[in-house]
N, C-alpha and C positions, 0 to 999 in steps of 0.2 A: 658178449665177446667170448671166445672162445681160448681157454686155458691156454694154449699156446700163442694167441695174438696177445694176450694178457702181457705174459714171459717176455716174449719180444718189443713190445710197449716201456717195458717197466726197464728193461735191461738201456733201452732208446737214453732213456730220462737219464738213471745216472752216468750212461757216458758224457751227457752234456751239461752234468753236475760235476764231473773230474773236471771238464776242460776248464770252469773259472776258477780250479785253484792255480795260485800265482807259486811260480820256482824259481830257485837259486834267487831270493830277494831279490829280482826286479818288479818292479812297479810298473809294469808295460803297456803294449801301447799303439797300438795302429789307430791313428786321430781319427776322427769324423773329418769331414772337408767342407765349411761353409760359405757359401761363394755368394760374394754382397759386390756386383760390379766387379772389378778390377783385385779385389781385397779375396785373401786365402788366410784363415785362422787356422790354425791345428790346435787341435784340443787332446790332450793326455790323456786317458779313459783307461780304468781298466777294465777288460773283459775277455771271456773263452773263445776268442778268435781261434780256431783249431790253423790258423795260415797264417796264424802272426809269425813276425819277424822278432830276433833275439838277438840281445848283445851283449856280449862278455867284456869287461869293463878289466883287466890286468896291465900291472907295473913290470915292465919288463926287467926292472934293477930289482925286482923280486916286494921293495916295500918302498911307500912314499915317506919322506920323512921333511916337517917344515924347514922352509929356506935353503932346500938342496932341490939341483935338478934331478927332477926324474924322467920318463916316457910311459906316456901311457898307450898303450895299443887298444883299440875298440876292434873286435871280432862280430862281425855282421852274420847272421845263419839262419837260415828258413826253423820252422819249427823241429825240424827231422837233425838240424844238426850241421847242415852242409849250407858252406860258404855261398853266400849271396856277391857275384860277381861283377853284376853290371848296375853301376847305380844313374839316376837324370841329374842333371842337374839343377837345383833348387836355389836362384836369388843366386847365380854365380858361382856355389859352389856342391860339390857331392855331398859334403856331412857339414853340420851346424854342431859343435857341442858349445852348450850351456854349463858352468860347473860354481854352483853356488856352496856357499857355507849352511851351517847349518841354524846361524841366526839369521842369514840370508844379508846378513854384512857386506860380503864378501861377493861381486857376481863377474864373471868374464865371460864372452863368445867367443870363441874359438872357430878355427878350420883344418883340421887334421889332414895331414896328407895322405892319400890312397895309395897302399903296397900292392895293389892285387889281392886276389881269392882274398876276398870280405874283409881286408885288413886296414885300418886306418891307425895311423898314429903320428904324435907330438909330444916336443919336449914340454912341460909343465913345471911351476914353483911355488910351492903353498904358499903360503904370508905365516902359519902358524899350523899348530896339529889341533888333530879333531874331526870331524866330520863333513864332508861334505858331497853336497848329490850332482850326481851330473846325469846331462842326459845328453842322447843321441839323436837327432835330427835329422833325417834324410827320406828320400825316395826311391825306392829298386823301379828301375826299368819294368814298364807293364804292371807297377802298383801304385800303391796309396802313398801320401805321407803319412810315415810311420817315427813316432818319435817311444826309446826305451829308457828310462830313468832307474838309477839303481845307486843307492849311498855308498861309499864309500872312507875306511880310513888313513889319517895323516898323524904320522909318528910325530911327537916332537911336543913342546910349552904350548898348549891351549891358551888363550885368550880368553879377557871373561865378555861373555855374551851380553852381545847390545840389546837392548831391547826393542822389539818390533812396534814405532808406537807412530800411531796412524798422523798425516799431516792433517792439521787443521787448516793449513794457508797449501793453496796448489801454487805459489807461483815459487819454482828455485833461481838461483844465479849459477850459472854452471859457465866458465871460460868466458869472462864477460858479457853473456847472452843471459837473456832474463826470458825463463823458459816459463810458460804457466797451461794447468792442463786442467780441461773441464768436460761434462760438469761436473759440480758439488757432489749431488745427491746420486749412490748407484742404488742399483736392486739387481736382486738375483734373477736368474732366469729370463732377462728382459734384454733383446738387443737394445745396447748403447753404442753412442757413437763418441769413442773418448778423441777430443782435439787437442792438441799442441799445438800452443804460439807462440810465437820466437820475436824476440825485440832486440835493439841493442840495450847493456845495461845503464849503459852512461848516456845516451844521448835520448832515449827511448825512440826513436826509430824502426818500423818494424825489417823485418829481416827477412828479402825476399829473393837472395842465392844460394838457398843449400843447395848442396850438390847430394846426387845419387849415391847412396853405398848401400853396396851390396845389390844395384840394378833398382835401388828402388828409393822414395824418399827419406824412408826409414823404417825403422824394425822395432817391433816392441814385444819383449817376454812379458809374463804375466803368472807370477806362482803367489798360491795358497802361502799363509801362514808356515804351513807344516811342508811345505813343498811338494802336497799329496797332487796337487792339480796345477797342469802346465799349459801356458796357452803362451804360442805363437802367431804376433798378428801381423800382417804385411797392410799397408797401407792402402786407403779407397782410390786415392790419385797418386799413381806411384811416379809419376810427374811433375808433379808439386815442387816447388821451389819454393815454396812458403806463402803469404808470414802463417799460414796454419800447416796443419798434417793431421789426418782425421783415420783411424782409424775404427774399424766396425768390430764389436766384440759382445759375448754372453757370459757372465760368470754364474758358475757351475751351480752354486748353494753362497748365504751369507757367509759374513766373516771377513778376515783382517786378508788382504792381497798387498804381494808389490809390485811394482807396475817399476819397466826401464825403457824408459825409451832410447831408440841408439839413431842417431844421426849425424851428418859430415856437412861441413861449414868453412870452405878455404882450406880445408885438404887435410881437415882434423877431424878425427870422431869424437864425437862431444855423447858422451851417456847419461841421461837425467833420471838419478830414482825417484820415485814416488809411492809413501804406503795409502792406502785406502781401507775406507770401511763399505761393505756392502751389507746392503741392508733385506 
C-alpha cells in the first residue's frame, strides 16, 4: 500500500473511533428493531451512529427539587444540533418517557406534550431527591425507533435505597388481579417468550377482558440492574384480551433485570413489577 493510501486508511479508522465516544452523559441510542410477528422490541444500545438522534433532558424552573412541581422540557436534535420536527406516531403517541429512580423503586410512563421544533414537555413530581434516569422514546418520520436515556438530579431528603432482590415466586396480586409471569429459568442471548396471566384474585377465575392501552394489550419496559440496558417490548397479539399476553424478548448479557408490565382492565392501568435473574 502506498504511503498516502496508508495516511488516508489510518485517518478513516480514528474518525470512526471518535464517533463511539458518548457526550454531554447520555447513554444513547437508536434501537435495533426486532420484529417477531406483530411484536416490536427496542433495545437501548450504545453506539457511533454518526445520524443518531439527541436529547436534551432540562427543567425549565431551572432545578427539580422532591415533592414540588416541576417541567421538564425534552429537546429532540439530529446529531448537528438542529431540531427534529416531525415525529410518527408510536402505540398512540409521539414520545414515550420512562423516568426511573435510581434503585429502580420508583418507575412511571409518561407522554409529554409536543411544543413544535423538537420540543416536548410535562409537569413532573419526584416522591424524594436523588437520582434518577429517564429516557426518551419516540420515532422521527422516515426513521428508526430511537430511544436516549440520560440521569438526571432531584433536590431535596433522599430515601434510603431498596434493595434490588430478585423474586423467587412470579405470581403478584396487583388491584385484586392475581398476575403471574413465566418462565422460571431465563438466559441471556436467547429469545424468550415471557407470558402474563391474569386471574381474578379472589375467585381464581381467569381474566379474559383487558382492554387495549396504548393500541395494544400491553407494554412491558425492561432495564438492567444499573439501568445501562433498556428494552421496550410490545406484545405478540396485540389483540389479546387475555387470560395470557405473551410477549417476545432477548436480554442483552446475565444479571439481575426488572421487568413492568403495564396493562388496562375496566378502564384502570394496572402496573406489575417483576425483578429477575438471567442467567
Amino acid at each position: 500500500m502506498k504511503k498516502a493510501e496508508r495516511m488516508v486508511a489510518a485517518l478513516f479508522i480514528l474518525s470512526l473511533l471518535a464517533g463511539c465516544d458518548k457526550s454531554d452523559g447520555q447513554e444513547a441510542v437508536s434501537p435495533t428493531e426486532a420484529h417477531h410477528d406483530s411484536h416490536i422490541e427496542h433495545k437501548s444500545e450504545e453506539h457511533g451512529d454518526a445520524k443518531r438522534m439527541q436529547a436534551v433532558f432540562s427543567f425549565t424552573t431551572g432545578a427539580a427539587k422532591a415533592k414540588e412541581d416541576a417541567e421538564l422540557a425534552v429537546h429532540i436534535t439530529d446529531s448537528e444540533g438542529n431540531p427534529v420536527n416531525d415525529f410518527e406516531l408510536n402505540h398512540e403517541k409521539l414520545l414515550h418517557l420512562i423516568v426511573v429512580s435510581e434503585d429502580l423503586s420508583y418507575f412511571s410512563h409518561l407522554h409529554p406534550s409536543y411544543q413544535g421544533n423538537g420540543i416536548f414537555r410535562l409537569p413532573l413530581r419526584f416522591p424524594a431527591g436523588g437520582k434518577y434516569k429517564v429516557f426518551a422514546d419516540f420515532k422521527p418520520v422516515g426513521g428508526n425507533n430511537t430511544t436516549v436515556g440520560e440521569w438526571l438530579e432531584v433536590e431535596g431528603t433522599t430515601l434510603k435505597a431498596e434493595a434490588i432482590q430478585v423474586d423467587l415466586g412470579r405470581v403478584k396480586e396487583v388491584e385484586d388481579k392475581e398476575i403471574a409471569l413465566s418462565p422460571v429459568k431465563l438466559k441471556a442471548n436467547e429469545e424468550t417468550a415471557l407470558t402474563f396471566s391474569f386471574r381474578d384474585a379472589r375467585t381464581k377465575e381467569q381474566i379474559t377482558d383487558l382492554e387495549p392501552y396504548l393500541g395494544a394489550t400491553g407494554h412491558v419496559v425492561i432495564l438492567s440492574r444499573d439501568a445501562g440496558h433498556y428494552l421496550h417490548v410490545h406484545p405478540l397479539d396485540e389483540a389479546s384480551t387475555g387470560p395470557e399476553a405473551r410477549f417476545v424478548t432477548s436480554f442483552p448479557q446475565p444479571g439481575i433485570y426488572k421487568i413492568w408490565g403495564q396493562f388496562q382492565h375496566r378502564g384502570k392501568v394496572i402496573t406489575v413489577p417483576f425483578v429477575v435473574q438471567v442467567e
